[in-house]
N, C-alpha and C positions, 0 to 999 in steps of 0.2 A: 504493500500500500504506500501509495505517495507520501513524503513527508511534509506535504502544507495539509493534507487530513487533520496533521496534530500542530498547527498551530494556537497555542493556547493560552487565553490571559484568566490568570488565576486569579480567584476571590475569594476572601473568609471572613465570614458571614455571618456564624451564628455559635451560638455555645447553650452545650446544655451539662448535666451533672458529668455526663462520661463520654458525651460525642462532639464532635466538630463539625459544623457542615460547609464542605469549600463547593465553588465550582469553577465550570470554567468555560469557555469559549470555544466551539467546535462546530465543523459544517458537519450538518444533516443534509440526507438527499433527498431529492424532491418527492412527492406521494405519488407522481406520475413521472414517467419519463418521455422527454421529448426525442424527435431526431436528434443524432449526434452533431448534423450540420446547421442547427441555432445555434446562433450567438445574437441575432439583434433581435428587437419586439418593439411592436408600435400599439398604442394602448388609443383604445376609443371608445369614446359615451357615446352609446347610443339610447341613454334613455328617455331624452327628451318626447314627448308627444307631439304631433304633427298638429299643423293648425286645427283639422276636421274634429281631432279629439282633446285640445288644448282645454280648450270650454267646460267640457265634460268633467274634466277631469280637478279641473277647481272649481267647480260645481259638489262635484264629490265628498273634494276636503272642507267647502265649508260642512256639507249635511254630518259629517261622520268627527269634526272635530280637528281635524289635521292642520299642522302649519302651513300655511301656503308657502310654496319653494322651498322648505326644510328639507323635501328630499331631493331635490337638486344641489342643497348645497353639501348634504351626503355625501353623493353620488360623488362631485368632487372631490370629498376629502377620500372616499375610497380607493378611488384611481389615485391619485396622490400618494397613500399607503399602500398600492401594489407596487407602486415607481419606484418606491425606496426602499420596499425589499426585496425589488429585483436589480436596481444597478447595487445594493447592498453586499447582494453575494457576485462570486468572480466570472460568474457564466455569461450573462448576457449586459449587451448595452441596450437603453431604454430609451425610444421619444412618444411624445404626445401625439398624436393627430389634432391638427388645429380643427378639422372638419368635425359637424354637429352632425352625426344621424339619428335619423329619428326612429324610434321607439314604440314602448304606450306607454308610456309615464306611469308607466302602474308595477305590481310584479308580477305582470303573465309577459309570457317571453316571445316575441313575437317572431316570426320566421325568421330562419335563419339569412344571412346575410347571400346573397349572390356571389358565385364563384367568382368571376369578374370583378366584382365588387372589393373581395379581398385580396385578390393579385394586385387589381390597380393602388389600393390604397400602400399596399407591401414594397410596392417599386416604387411610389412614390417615396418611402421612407426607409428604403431599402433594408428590411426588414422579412426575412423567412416565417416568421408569426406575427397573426394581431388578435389582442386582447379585446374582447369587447365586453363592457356590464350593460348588459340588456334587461336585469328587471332588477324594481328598489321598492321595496313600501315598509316604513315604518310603522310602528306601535307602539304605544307610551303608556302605560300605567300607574297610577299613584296611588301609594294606600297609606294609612296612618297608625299606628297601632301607640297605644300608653305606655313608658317603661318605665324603671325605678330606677334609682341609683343611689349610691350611700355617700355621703360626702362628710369632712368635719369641720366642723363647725364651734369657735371656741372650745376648742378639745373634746368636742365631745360629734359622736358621728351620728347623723340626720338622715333619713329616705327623704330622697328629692322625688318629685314625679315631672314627667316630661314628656314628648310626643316624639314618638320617630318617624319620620318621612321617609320613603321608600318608592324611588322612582326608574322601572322597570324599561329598559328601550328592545326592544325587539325587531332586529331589521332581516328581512327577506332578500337577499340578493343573488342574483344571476348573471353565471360568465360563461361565456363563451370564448375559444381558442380555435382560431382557427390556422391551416399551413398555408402560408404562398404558394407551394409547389400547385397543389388539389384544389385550393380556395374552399376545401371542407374544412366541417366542424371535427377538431382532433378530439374537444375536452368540452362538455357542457356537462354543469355544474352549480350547481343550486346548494346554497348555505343559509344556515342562520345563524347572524351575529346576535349577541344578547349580551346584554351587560345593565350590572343596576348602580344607581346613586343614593347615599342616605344626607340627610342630613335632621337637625334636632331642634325644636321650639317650644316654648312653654306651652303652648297651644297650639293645636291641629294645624289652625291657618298658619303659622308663624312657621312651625314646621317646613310645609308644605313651599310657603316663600321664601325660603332657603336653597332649598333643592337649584339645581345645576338648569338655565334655561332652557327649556324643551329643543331648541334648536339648536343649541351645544352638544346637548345630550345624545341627538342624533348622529352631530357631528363626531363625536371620541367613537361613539361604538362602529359607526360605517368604517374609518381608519381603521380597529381592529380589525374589521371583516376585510377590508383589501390587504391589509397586513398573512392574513391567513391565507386568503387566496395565494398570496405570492410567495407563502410558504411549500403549495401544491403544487406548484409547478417549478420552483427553480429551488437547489441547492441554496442553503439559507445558514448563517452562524447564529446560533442559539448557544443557552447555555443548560450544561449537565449537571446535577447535584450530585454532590458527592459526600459519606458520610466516614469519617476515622474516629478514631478513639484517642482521645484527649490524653486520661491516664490507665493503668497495667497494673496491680497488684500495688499499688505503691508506689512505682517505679520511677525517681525521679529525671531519668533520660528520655521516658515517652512526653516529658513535660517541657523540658529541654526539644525533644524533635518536632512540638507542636507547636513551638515558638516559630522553629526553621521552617515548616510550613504555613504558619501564619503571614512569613514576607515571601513565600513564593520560594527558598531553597530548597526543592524535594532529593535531590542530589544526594546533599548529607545526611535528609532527615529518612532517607532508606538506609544509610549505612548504618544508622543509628538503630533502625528496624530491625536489620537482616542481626545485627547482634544479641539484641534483644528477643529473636525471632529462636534462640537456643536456652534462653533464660530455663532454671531449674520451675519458676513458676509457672504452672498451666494458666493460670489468668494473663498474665505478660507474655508468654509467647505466643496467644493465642491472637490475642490483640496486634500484638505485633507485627504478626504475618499476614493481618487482615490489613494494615496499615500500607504494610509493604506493596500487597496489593494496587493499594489507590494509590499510591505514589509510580506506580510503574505505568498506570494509566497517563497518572498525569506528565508523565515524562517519554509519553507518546508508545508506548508498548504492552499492546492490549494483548499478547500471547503470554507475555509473559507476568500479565497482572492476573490473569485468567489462570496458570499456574500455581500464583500463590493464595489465589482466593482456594484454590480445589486445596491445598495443602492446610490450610484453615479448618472446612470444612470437614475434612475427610480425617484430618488428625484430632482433630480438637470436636466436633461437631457441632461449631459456632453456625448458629443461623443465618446470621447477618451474612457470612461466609456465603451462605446457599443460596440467598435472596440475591448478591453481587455477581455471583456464576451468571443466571440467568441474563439480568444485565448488560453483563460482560458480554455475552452470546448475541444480546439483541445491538449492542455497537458494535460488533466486530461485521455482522450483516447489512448495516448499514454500512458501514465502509467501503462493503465490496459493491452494495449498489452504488457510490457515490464514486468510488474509481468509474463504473458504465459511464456515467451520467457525464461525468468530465472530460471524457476522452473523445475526442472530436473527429470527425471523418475524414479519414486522408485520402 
């Protein structure tokens, strides 16, 4: 496997009585794969509605409640969050299409695009793929519920009571992928983005006027969803959580090597392992070896982290051990799909 696979910025994060949690920064491969001869992509809305049904259609949003142009302006931030996490990862370069096509302004997804249609648009932008979001419809929920809280109060500790607001965005959205060569659809693709807001008032209303503008709210969770989208189609850097053990039977060198992994030296903080990895205690070397483990991930060698996790488990019968095996198996799979996916057509 290539070695920019393991290009990695390490982070730590979190502590708790006996573990550590780091991660770190690694490309995933996409949930589809494309031809090997993409490298560029041209992105285009087509969800605007045509004049015939323009009318209709903010006719609609006033009877049913909807912001008028909130999911336009969506739809914007969506494409916006495919853009950045496709020129994001190393695969492809990204443009906009300045051209508006039209749509239904709704989320029913309306035929698909004419082969012609997506060749011309492809040479115009000399691009092998075009992206298109062809349906959007937002949904907004509010609800209120009472909650308590203890607070103190000249020394002495009070139930407060308060209201929490709870503001649900639920968007429906539709992609289309299609190839230059064919002017066919490669990839249609229907998601739901969902994300909530809260916020807190002495009173239900006060609550409620808190909460995040309905047309913000639209705006953060459609960015998720083209965020995700561009998850699915391109090689993407995400980050892995990772879990070691802080301290070993006592052992003040697993506390010393947590430090060394705490600025990112795993180097030493394995030699420190692999010693400790013979300790007479079965707590300490058990830890140990599982340590050793993560550190050999993180210093880009998943054969041989995948080793020492199996020597954990298999000697010690540490769970966590067995839980990291699996893991381990499901990144070293990913790997081999994301060598496919990078390797370009000669």
């Amino acid at each position: 496997m290539k070695k920019y696979l393991f290009l990695l910025l390490v982070s730590f994060f979190g502590l708790s009585a006996c573990k550590t949690t780091v991660s770190y920064s690694g490309l995933r491969p996409a949930d589809i794969s494309l031809p090997k001869d993409v490298q560029s992509v041209v992105l285009v809305n087509r969800y605007k509605a045509d004049r015939q049904n323009q009318w209709l259609n903010v006719l609609e949003g006033i009877f049913t409640g909807e912001i008028l142009f909130a999911d336009r302006r969506g739809v914007d931030q969506a494409i916006a969050a495919l853009q950045s996490r496709l020129q994001s990862g190393p695969k492809y370069s990204v443009s906009i299409a300045s051209e508006q096509l039209f749509g239904t302004g709704t989320g029913i997804l309306p035929p698909p695009l004419l082969g012609n249609e997506v060749q011309s648009l492809c040479s115009k932008y000399n691009a092998q793929v075009l992206i298109a979001i062809e349906g959007f419809d937002s949904d907004i929920q509010v609800s209120t519920q009472p909650r308590q809280r203890k607070r103190t109060v000249n020394g002495q500790q009070v139930i407060e009571n308060y209201f929490e607001a709870t503001e649900l965005v639920r968007i429906n959205m539709s992609w289309r992928l299609y190839l230059a060569s064919t002017g066919a659809v490669y990839d249609q693709h229907t998601m739901l983005a969902q994300r909530g807001f809260t916020a807190n008032g002495n009173t239900p209303d006060l609550a409620r006027r808190a909460l995040l503008f309905p047309v913000d709210a639209i705006m953060q969770t459609a960015f998720q969803g083209g965020d995700s989208y561009g998850v699915r189609v391109s090689p993407s850097w995400v980050n892995y959580v990772r879990e070691i053990y802080g301290r070993g039977g006592g052992s003040p060198q697993m506390k010393k090597a947590r430090r060394m992994v705490r600025r990112g030296d795993w180097e030493n903080a394995a030699v420190i392992y692999e010693r400790l990895s013979k300790s007479t205690s079965s707590k300490t070397a058990k830890r140990a070896i599982y340590n050793r483990a993560v550190a050999a991930e993180f210093m880009g060698d998943l054969d041989g982290a995948l080793s020492w996790a199996r020597r954990a488990a298999d000697e010690y019968g540490l769970r966590q051990a067995d839980r990291y095996i699996f893991t381990l198996r499901a990144r070293l799979n990913e790997l081999q799909r994301l060598d496919q996916q990078m390797e370009e057509e000669k």
